[in-house]
PyMOL Python script that loads the backbone (N, CA, C, O; Angstrom):
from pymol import cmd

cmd.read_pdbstr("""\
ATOM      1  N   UNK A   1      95.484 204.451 112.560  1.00  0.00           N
ATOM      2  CA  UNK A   1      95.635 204.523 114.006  1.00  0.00           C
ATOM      3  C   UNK A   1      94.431 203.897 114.720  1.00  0.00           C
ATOM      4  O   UNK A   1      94.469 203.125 115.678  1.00  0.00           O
ATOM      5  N   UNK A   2      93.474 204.320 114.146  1.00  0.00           N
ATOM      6  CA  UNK A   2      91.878 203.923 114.794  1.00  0.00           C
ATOM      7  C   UNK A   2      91.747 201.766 114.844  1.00  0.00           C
ATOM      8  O   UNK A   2      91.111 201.061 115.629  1.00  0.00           O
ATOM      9  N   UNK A   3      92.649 201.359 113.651  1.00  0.00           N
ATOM     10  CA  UNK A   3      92.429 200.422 113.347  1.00  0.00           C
ATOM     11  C   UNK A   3      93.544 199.852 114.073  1.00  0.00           C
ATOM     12  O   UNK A   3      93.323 198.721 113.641  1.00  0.00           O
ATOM     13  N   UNK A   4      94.728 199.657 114.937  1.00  0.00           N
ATOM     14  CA  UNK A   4      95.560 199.460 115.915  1.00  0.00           C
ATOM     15  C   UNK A   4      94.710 199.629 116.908  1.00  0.00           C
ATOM     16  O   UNK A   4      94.857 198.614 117.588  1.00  0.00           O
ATOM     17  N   UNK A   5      93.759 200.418 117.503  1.00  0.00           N
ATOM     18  CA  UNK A   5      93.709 200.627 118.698  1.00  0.00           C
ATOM     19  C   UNK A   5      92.461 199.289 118.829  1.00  0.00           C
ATOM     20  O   UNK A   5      92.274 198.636 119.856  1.00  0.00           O
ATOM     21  N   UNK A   6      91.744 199.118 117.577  1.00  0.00           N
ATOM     22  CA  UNK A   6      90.689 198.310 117.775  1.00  0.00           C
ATOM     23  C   UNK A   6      91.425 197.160 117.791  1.00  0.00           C
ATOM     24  O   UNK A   6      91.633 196.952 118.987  1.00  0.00           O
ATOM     25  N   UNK A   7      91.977 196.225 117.101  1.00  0.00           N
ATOM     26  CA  UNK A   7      93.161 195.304 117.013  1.00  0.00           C
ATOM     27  C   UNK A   7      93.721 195.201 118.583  1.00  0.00           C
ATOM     28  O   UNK A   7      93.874 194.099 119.111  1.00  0.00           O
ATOM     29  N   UNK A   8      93.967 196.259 119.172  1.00  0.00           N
ATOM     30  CA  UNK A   8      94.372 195.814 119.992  1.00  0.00           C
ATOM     31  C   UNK A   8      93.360 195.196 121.556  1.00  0.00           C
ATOM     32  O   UNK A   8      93.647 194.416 122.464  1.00  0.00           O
ATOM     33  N   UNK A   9      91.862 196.193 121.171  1.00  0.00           N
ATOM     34  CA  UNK A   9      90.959 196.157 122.376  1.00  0.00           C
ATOM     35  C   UNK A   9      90.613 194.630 121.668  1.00  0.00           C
ATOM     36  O   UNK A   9      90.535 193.825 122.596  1.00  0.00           O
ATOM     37  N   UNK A  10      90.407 194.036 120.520  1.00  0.00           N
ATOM     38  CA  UNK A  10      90.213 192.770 120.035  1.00  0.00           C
ATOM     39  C   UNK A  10      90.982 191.760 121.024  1.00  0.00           C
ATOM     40  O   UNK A  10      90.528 190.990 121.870  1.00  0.00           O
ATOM     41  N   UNK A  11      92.032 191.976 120.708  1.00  0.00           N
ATOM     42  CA  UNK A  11      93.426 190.822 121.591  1.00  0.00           C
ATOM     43  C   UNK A  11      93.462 190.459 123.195  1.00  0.00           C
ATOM     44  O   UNK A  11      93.889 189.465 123.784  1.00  0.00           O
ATOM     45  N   UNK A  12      92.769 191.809 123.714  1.00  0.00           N
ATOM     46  CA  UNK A  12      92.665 191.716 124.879  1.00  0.00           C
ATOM     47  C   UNK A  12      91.140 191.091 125.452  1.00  0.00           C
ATOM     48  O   UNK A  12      90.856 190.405 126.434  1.00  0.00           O
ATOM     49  N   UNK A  13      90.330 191.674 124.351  1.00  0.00           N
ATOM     50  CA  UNK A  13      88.893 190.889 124.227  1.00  0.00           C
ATOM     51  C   UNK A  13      88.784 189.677 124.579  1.00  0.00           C
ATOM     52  O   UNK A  13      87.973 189.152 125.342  1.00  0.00           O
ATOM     53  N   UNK A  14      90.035 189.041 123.720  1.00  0.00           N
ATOM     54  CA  UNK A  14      89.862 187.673 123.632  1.00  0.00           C
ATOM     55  C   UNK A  14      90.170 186.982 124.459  1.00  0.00           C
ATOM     56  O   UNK A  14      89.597 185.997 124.926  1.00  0.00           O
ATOM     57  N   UNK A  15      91.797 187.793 124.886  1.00  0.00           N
ATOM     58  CA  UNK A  15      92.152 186.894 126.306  1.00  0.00           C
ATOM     59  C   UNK A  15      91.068 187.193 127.644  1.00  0.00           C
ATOM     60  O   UNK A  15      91.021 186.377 128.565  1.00  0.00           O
ATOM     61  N   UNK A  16      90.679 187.759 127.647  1.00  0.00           N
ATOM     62  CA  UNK A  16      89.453 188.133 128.493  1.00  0.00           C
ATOM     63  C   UNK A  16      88.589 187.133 128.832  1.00  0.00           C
ATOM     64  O   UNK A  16      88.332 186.523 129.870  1.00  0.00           O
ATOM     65  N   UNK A  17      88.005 187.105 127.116  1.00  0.00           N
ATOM     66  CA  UNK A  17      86.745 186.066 127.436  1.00  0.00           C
ATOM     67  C   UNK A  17      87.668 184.504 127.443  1.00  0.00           C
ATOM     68  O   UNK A  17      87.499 183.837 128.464  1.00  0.00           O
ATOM     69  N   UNK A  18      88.075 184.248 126.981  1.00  0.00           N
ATOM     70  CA  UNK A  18      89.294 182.856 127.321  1.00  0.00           C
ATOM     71  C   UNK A  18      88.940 182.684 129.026  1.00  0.00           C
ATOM     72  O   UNK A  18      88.483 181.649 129.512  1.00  0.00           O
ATOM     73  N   UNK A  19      89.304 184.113 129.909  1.00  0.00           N
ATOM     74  CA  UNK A  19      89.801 184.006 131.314  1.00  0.00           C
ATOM     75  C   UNK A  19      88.684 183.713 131.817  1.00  0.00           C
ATOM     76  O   UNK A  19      88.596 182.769 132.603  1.00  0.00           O
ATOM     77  N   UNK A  20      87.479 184.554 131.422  1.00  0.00           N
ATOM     78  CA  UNK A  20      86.096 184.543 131.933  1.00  0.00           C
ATOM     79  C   UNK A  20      85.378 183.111 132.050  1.00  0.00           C
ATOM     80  O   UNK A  20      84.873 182.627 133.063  1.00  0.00           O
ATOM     81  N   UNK A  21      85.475 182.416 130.452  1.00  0.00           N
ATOM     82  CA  UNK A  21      84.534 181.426 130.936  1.00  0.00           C
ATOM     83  C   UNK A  21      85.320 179.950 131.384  1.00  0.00           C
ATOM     84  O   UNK A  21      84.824 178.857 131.658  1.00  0.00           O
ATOM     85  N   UNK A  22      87.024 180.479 131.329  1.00  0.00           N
ATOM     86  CA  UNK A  22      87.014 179.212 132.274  1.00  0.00           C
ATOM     87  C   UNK A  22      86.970 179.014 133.793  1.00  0.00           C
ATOM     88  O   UNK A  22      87.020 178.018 134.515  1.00  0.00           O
ATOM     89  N   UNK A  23      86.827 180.662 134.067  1.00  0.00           N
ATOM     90  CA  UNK A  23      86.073 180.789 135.222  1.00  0.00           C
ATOM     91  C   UNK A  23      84.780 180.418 135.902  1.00  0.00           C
ATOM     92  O   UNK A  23      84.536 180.126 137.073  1.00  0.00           O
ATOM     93  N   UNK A  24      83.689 180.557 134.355  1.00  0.00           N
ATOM     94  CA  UNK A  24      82.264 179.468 135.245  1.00  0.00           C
ATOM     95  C   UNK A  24      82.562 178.128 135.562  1.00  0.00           C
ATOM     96  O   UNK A  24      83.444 177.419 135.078  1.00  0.00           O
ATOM     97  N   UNK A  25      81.640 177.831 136.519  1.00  0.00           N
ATOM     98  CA  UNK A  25      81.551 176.527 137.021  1.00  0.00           C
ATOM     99  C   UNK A  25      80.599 175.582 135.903  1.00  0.00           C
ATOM    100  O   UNK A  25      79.754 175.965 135.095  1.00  0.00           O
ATOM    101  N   UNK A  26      80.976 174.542 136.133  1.00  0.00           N
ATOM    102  CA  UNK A  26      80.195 173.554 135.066  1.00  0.00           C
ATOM    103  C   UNK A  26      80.014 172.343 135.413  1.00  0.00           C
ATOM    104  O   UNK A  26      80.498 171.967 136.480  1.00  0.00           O
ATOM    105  N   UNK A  27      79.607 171.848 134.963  1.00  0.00           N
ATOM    106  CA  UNK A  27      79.395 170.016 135.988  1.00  0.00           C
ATOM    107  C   UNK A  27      80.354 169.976 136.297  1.00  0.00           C
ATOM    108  O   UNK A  27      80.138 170.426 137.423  1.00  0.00           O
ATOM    109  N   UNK A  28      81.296 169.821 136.287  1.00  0.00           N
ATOM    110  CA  UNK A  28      82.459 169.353 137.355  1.00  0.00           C
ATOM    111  C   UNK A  28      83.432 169.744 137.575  1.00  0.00           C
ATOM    112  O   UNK A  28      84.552 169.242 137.668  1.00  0.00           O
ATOM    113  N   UNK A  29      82.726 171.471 137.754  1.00  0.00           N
ATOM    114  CA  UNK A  29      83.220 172.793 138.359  1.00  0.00           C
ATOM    115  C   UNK A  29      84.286 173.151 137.548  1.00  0.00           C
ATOM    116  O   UNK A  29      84.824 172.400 136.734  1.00  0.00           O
ATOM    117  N   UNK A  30      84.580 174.269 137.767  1.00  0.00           N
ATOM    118  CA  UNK A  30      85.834 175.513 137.018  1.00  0.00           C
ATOM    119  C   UNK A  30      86.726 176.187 137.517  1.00  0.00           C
ATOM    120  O   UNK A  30      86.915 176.035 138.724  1.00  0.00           O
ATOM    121  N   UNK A  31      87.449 177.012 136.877  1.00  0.00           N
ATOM    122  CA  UNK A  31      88.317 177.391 137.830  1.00  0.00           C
ATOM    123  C   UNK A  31      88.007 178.336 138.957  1.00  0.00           C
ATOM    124  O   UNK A  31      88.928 178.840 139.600  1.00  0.00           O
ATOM    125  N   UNK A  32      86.237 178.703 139.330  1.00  0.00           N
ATOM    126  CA  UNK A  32      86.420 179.462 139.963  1.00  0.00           C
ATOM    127  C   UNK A  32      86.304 178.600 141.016  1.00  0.00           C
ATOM    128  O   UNK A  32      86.272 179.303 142.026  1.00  0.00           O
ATOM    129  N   UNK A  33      86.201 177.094 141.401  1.00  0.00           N
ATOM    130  CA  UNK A  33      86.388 176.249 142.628  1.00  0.00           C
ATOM    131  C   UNK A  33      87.383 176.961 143.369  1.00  0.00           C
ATOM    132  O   UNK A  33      87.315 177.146 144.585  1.00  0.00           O
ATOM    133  N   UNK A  34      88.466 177.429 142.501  1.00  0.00           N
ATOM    134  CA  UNK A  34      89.925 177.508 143.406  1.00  0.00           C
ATOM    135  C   UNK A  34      89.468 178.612 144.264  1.00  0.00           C
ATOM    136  O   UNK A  34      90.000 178.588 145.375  1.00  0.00           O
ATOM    137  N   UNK A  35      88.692 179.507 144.082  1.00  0.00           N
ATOM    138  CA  UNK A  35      88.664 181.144 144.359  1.00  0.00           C
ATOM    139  C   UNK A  35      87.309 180.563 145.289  1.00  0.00           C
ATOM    140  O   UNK A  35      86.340 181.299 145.105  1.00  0.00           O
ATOM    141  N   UNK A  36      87.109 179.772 145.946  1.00  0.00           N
ATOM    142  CA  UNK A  36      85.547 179.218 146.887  1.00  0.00           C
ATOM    143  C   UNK A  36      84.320 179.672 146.029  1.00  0.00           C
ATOM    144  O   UNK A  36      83.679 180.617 146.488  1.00  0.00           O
ATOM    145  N   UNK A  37      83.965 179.202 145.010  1.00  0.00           N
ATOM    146  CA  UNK A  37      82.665 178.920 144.341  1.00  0.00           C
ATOM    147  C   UNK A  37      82.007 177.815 144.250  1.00  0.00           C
ATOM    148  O   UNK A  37      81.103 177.637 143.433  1.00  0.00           O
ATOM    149  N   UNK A  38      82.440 176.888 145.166  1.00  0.00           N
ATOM    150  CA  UNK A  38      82.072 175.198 144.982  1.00  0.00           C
ATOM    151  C   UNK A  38      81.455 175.674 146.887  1.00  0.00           C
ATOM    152  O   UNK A  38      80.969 174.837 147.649  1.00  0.00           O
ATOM    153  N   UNK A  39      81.553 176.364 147.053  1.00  0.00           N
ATOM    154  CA  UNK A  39      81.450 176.734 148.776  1.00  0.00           C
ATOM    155  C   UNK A  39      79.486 177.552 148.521  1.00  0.00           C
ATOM    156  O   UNK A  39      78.385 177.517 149.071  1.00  0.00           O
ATOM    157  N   UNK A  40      80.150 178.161 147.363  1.00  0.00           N
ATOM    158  CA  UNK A  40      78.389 178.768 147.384  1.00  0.00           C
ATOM    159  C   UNK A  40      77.328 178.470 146.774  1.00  0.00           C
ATOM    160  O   UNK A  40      76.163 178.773 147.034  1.00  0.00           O
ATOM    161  N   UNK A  41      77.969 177.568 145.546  1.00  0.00           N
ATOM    162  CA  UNK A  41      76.790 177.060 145.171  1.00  0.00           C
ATOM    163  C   UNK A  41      75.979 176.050 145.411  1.00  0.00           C
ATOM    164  O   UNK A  41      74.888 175.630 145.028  1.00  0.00           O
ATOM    165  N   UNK A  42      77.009 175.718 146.322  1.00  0.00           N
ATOM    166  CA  UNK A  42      76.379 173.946 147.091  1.00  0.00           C
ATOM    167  C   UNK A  42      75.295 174.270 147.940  1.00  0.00           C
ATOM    168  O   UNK A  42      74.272 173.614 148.138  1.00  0.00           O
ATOM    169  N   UNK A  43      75.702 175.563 148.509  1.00  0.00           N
ATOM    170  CA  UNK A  43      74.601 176.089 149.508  1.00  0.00           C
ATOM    171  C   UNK A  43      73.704 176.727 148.878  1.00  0.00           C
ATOM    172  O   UNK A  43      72.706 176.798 149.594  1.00  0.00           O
ATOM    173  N   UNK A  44      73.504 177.395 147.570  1.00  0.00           N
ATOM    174  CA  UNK A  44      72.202 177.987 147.147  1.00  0.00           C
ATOM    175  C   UNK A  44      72.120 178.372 146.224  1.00  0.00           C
ATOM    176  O   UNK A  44      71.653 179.503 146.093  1.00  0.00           O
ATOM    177  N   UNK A  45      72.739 177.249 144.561  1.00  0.00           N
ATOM    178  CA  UNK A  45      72.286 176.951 143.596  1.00  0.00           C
ATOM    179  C   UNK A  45      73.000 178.024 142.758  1.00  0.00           C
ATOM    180  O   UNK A  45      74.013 177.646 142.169  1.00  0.00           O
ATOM    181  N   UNK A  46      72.648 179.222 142.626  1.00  0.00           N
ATOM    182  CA  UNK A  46      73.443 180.538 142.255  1.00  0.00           C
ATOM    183  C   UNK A  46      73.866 181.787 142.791  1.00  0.00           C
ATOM    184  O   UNK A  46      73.318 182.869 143.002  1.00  0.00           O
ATOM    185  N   UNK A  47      74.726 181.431 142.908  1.00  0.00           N
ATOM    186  CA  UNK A  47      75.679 183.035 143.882  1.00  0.00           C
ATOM    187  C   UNK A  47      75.931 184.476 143.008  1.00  0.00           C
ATOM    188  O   UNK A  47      76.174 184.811 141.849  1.00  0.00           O
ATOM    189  N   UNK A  48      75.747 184.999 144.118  1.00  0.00           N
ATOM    190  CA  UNK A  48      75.665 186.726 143.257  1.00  0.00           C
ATOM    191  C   UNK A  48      76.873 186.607 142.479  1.00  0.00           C
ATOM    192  O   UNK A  48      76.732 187.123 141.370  1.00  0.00           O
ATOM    193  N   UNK A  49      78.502 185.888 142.760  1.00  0.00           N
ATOM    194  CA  UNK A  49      79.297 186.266 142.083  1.00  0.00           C
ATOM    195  C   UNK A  49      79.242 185.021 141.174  1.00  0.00           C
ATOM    196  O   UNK A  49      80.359 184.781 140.717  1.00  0.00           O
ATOM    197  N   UNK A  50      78.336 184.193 140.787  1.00  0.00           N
ATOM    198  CA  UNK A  50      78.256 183.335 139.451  1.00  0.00           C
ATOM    199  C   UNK A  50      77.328 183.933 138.392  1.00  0.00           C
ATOM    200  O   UNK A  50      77.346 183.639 137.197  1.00  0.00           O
ATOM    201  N   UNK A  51      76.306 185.037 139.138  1.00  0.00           N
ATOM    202  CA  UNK A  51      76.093 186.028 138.208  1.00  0.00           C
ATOM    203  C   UNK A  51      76.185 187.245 138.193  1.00  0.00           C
ATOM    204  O   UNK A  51      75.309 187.968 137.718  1.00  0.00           O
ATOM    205  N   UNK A  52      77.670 187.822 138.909  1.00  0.00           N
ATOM    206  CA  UNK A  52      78.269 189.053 138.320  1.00  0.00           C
ATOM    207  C   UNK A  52      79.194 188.383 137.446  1.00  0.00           C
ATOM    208  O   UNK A  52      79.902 189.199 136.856  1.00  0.00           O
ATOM    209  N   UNK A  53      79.432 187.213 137.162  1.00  0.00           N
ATOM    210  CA  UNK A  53      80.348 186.332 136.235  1.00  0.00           C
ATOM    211  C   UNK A  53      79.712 186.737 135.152  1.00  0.00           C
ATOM    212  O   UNK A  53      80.052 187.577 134.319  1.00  0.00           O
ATOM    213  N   UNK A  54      78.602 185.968 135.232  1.00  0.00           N
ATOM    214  CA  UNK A  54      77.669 186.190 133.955  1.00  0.00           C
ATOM    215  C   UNK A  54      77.428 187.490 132.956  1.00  0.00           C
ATOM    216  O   UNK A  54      77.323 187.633 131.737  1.00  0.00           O
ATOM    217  N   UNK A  55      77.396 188.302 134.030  1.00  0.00           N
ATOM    218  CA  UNK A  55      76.913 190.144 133.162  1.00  0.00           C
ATOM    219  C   UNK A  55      78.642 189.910 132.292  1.00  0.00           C
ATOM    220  O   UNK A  55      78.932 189.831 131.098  1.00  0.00           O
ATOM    221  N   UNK A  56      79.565 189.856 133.667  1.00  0.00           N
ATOM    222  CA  UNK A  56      80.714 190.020 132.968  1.00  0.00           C
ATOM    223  C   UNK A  56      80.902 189.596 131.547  1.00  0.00           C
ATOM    224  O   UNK A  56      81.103 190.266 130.535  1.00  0.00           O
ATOM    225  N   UNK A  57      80.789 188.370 131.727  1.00  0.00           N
ATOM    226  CA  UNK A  57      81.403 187.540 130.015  1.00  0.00           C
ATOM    227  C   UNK A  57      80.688 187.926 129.465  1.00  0.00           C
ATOM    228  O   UNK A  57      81.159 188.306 128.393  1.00  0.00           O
ATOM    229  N   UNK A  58      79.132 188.184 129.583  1.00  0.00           N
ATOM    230  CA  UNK A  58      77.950 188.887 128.661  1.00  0.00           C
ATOM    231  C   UNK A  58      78.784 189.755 127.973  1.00  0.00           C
ATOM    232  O   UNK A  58      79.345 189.264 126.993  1.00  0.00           O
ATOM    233  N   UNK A  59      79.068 191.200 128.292  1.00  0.00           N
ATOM    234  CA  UNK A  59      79.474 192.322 128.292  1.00  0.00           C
ATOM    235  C   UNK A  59      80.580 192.148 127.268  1.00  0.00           C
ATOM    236  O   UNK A  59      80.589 192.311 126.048  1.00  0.00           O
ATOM    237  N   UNK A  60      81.864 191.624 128.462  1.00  0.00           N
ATOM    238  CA  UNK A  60      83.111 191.034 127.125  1.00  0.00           C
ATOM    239  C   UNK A  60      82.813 190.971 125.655  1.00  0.00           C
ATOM    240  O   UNK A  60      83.131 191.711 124.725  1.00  0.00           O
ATOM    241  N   UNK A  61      81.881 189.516 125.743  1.00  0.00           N
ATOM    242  CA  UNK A  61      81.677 189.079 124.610  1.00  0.00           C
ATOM    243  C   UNK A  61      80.748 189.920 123.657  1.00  0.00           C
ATOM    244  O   UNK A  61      80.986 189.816 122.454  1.00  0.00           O
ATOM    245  N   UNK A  62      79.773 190.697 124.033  1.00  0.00           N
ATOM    246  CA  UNK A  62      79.603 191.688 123.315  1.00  0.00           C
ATOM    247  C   UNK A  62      80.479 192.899 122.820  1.00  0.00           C
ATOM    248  O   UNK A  62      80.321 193.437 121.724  1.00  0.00           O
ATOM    249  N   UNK A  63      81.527 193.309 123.863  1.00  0.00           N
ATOM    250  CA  UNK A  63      82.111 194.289 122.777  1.00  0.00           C
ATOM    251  C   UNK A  63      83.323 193.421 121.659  1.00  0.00           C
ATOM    252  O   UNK A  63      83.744 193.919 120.615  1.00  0.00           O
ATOM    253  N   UNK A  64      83.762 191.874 122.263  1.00  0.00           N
ATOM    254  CA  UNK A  64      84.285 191.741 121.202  1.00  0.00           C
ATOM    255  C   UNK A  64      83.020 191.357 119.559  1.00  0.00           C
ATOM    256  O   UNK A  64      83.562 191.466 118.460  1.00  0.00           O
ATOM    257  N   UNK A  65      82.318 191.172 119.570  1.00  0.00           N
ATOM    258  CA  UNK A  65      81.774 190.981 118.664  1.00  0.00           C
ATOM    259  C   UNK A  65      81.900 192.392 118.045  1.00  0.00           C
ATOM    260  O   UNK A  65      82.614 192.582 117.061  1.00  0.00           O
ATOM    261  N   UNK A  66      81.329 193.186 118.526  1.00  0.00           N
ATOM    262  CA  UNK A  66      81.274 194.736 118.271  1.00  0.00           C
ATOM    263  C   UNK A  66      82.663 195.094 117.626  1.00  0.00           C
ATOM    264  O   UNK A  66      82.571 195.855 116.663  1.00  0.00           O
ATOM    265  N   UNK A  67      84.327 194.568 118.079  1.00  0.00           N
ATOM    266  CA  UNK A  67      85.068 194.644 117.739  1.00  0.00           C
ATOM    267  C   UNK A  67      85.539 194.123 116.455  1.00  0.00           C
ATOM    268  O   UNK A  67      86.389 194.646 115.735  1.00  0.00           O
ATOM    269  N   UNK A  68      84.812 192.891 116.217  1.00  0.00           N
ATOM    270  CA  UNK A  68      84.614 191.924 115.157  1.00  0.00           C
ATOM    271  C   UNK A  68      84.160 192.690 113.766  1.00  0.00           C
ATOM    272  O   UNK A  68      84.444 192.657 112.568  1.00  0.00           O
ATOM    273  N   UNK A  69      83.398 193.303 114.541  1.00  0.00           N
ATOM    274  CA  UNK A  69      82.303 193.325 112.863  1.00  0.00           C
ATOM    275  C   UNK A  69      82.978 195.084 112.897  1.00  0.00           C
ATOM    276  O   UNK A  69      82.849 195.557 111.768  1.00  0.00           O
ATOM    277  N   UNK A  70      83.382 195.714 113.505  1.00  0.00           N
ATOM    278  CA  UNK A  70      84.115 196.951 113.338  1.00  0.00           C
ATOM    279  C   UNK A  70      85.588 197.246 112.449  1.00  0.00           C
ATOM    280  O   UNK A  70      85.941 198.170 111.716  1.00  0.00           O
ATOM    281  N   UNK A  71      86.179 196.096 112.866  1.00  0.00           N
ATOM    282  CA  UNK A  71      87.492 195.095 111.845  1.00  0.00           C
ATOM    283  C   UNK A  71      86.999 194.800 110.447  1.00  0.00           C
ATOM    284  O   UNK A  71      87.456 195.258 109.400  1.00  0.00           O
ATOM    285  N   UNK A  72      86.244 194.170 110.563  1.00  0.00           N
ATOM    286  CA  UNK A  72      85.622 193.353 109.515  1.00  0.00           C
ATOM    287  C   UNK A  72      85.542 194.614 108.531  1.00  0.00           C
ATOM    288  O   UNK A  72      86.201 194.705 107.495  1.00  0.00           O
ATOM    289  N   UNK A  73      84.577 195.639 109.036  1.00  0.00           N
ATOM    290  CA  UNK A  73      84.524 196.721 108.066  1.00  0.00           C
ATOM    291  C   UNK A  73      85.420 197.460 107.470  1.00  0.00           C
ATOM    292  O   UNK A  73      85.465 197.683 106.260  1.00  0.00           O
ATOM    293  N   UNK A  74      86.151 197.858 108.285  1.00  0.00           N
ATOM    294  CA  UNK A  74      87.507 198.452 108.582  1.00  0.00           C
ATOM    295  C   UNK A  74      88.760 198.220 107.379  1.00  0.00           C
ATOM    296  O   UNK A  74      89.529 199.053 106.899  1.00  0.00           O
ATOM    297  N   UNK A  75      88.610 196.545 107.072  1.00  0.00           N
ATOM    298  CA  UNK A  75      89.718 195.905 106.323  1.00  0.00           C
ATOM    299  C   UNK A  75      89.213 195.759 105.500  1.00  0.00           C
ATOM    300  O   UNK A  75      90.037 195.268 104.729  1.00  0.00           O
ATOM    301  N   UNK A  76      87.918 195.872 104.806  1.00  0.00           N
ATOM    302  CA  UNK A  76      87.624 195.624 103.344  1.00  0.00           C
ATOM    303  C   UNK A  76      87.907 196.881 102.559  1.00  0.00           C
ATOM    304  O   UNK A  76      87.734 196.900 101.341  1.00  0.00           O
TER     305      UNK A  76
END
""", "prot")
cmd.dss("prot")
cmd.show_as("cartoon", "prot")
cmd.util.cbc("prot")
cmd.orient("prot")
């Protein structure tokens, strides 16, 4: 049971971080242009929400790793 529930916080992990970083901006911007992020950074380099982006995918991507190596153990 324990090993479904992780499997599943994995799957969602992933689509997560997928969503997250094609959300940063990058040389020639991302999808968060659509959502006005090409509006704030023009004006002042980094915007609070290009780094509440940041903690975000941080975070993500740490518990999927965490999820990773929890699997990993799990199935041997």
């Amino acid at each position: 049971m324990l090993t479904a529930i992780i499997l599943v916080l994995q799957v969602l992990t992933s689509f997560a971080l997928i969503f997250l970083i094609l959300m940063h901006s990058g040389k020639g911007g991302g999808l968060s242009d659509m959502f006005g992020g090409s509006v704030g950074t023009a004006a002042s380099g980094s915007t609070v929400v290009e780094k509440n982006l940041d903690r975000i995918t941080v975070t993500v991507a740490v518990i999927f790793a965490f999820t990773n190596v929890i699997l990993i153990l799990r199935l041997k």
